[in-house]
C-alpha positions as semicolon CSV with decimal commas, in nm:
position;residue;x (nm);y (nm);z (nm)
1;X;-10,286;14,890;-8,538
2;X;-10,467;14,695;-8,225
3;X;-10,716;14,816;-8,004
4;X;-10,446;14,872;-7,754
5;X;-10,492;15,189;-7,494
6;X;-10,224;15,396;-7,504
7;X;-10,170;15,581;-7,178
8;X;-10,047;15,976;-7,283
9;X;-9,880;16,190;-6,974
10;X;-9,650;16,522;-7,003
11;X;-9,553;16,806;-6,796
12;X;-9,634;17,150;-6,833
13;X;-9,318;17,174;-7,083
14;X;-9,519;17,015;-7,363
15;X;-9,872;17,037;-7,269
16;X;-9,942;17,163;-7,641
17;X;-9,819;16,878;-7,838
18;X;-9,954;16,594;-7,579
19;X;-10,317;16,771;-7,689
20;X;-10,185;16,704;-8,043
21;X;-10,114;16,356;-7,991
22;X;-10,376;16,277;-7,815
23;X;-10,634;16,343;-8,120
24;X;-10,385;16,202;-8,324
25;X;-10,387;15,883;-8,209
26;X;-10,774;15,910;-8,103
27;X;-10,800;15,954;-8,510
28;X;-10,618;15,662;-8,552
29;X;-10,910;15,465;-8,361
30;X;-10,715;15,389;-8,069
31;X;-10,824;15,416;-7,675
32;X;-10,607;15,688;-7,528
33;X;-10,542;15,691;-7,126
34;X;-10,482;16,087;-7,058
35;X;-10,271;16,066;-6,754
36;X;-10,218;16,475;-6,726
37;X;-10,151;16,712;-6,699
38;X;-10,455;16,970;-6,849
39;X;-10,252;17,300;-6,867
40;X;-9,941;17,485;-6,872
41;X;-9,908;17,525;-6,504
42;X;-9,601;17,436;-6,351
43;X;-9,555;17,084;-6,230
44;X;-9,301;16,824;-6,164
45;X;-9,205;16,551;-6,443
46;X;-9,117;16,283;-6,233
47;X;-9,519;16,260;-6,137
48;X;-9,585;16,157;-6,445
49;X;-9,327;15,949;-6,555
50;X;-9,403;15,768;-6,292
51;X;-9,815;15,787;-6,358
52;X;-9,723;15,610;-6,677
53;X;-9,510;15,323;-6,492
54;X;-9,844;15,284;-6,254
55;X;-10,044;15,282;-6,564
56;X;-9,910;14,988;-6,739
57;X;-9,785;14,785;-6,467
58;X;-10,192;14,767;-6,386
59;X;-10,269;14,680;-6,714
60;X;-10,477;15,015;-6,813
61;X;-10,232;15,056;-7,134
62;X;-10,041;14,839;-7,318
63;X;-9,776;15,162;-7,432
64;X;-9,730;15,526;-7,358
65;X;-9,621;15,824;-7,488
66;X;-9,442;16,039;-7,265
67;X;-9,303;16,427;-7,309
68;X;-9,170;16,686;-7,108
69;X;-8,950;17,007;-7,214
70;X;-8,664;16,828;-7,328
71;X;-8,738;16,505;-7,315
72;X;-8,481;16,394;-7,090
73;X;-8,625;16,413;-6,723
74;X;-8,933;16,222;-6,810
75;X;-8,783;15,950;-7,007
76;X;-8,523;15,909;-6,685
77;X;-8,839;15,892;-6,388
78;X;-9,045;15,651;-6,640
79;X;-8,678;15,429;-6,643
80;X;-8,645;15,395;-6,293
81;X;-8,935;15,085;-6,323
82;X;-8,814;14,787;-6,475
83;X;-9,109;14,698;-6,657
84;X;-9,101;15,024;-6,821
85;X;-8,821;15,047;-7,156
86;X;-8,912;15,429;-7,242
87;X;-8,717;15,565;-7,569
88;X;-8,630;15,927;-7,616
89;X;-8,674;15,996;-8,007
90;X;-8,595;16,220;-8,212
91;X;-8,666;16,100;-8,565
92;X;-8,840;15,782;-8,752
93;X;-8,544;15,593;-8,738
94;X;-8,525;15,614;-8,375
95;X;-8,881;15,522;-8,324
96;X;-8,864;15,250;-8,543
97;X;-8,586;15,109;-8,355
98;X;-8,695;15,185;-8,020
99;X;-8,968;14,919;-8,114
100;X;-8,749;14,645;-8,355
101;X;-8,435;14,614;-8,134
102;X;-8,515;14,742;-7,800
103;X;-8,946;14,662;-7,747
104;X;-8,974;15,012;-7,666
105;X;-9,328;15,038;-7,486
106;X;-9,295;15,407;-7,426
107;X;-9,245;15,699;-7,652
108;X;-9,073;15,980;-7,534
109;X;-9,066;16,350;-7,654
110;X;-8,916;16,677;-7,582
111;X;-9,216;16,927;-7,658
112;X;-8,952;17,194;-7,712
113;X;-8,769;17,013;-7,919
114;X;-8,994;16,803;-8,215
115;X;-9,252;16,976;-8,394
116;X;-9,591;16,814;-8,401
117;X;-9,607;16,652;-8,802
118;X;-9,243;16,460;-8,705
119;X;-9,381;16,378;-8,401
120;X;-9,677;16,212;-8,586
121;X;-9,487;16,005;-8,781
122;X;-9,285;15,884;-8,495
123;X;-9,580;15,813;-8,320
124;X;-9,711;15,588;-8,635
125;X;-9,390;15,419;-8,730
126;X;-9,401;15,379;-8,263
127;X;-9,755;15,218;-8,288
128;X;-9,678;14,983;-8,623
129;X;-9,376;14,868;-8,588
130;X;-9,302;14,480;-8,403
131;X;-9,057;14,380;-8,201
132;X;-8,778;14,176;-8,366
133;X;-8,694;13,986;-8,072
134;X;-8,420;13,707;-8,198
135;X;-8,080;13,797;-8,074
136;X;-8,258;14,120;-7,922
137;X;-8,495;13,951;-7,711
138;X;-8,164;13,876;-7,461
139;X;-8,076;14,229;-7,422
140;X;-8,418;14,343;-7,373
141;X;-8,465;14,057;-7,021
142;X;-8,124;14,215;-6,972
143;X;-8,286;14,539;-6,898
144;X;-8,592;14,429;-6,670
145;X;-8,370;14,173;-6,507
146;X;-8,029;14,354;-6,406
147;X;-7,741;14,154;-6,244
């Protein structure tokens, strides 16, 4: 693994297991960026996905890791930037794809919905795994450059 900063944001839906990750990949040796939020008070997801679009389109993290309830609100405000490709997983496979076929630079979790040891793993296989580029590479300008 680099020396990368990884930029970490979530809504109050999965405040617990952004904590989790966040020593996780601290242990790992890695910078993390904590973009919020600090409790389980109610807030609104789209803040943060777009926090994390802010974050690396000024170059204070190279990737993210992104959760909310279910995943699915947060991946969709973090989306709306073009120079964000944010991956809602599930599993290793996904994760591991997310980075090989698609250059992934944002993980995405429901907090409700992965426990925190899968999570981990996603997160490792998320942080080690290269892009494959080749035949991908087109798709990938495809999705920062839409006609």
């Amino acid at each position: 693994m680099s020396n990368d900063t990884i930029a970490i944001a979530c809504d109050h839906g999965a405040f617990a297991l952004k904590e989790h990750l966040k020593a996780f990949v601290e242990g790992k040796g890695l910078t993390v960026l904590d973009l919020g939020v600090n409790s389980t008070d109610s807030v609104d997801y789209p803040d943060f996905g777009y926090a994390m679009a802010a974050a690396l389109k000024d170059g204070k993290a190279s990737r993210g890791i992104l959760l909310c309830g279910s995943g699915i609100g947060i991946s969709i405000a973090a989306n709306r930037h073009a120079h964000v490709r944010a991956a809602l997983v599930h599993d290793v496979t996904c994760a591991r794809l997310s980075r090989e076929h698609n250059d992934a630079n944002v993980l995405v979790f429901g907090g409700r919905m992965i426990g925190p040891d899968l999570a981990e793993e996603c997160v490792d296989t998320f942080l080690t795994t290269d892009f494959e580029g080749g035949r991908h590479q087109r798709r990938v300008d495809k999705l920062s450059n839409p006609t």
